[in-house]
C-alpha positions in Angstrom: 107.5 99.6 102.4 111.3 100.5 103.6 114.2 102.2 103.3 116.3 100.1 100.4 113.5 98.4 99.0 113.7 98.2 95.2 110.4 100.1 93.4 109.0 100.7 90.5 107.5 104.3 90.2 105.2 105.4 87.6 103.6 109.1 88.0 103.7 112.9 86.6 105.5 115.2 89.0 103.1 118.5 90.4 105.7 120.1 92.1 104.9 123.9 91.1 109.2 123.3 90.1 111.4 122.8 86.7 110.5 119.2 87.1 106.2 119.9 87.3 104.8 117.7 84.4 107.6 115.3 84.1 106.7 112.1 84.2 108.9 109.5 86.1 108.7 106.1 85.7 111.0 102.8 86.3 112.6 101.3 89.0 114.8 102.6 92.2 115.3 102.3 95.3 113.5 103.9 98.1 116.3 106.5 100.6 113.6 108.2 102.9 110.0 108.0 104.0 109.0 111.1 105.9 105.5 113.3 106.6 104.0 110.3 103.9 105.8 110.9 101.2 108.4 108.7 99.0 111.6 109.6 98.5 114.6 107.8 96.4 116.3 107.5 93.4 115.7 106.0 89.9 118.0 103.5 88.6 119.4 106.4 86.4 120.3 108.6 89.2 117.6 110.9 88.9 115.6 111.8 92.4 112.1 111.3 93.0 109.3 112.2 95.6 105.6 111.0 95.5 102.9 109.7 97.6 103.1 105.9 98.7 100.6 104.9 96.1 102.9 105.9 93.2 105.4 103.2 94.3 105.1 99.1 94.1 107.6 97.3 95.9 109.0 94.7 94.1 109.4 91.6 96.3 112.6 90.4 97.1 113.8 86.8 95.3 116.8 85.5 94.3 118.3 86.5 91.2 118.4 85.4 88.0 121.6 83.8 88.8 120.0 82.2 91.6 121.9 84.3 94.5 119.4 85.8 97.3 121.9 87.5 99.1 124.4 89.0 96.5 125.6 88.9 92.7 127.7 91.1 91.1 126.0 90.5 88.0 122.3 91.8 88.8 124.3 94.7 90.8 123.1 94.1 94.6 124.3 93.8 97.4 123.1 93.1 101.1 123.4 94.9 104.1 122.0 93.2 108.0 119.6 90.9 105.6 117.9 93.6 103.6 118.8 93.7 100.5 120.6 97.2 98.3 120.4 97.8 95.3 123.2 99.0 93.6 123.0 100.9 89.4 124.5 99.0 87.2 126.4 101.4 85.3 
């Protein structure tokens, strides 16, 4: 697990904030990993933080247009071989 991987999260927030109860799941992209925590973005924009298990990486593969490095299609890009997801909007 790294920085830019794409994940899919699926868990309940206890965060003793506004967003305590709220359930967050799809997939995003990982930004930070820091004191064993999670933290990144949901393809929607919204922010998360959770605990490592919370998170499966999804491997990396070409596309469905067959392109492993880029395609402006799927909306990702590559950046010194790993690849970045980009929100398709």
């Amino acid at each position: 697990m790294q920085v830019g991987n794409c994940v899919k999260v699926d868990f309940t927030s206890e965060s003793s904030t506004e967003f305590s109860g709220t359930r967050f799941t799809g997939r995003g992209a990982i930004d930070r990993l820091e004191d064993g925590r999670v933290f990144g973005h949901l393809d929607d924009g919204r922010p998360f933080m959770c605990f490592p298990d919370d998170v499966e990486v999804i491997p990396v593969e070409a596309c469905e247009h067959g392109y492993d490095v880029a395609c402006l299609l799927c909306g990702f890009g590559s950046t010194d071989g790993e690849r970045v997801w980009h929100s398709k909007k």
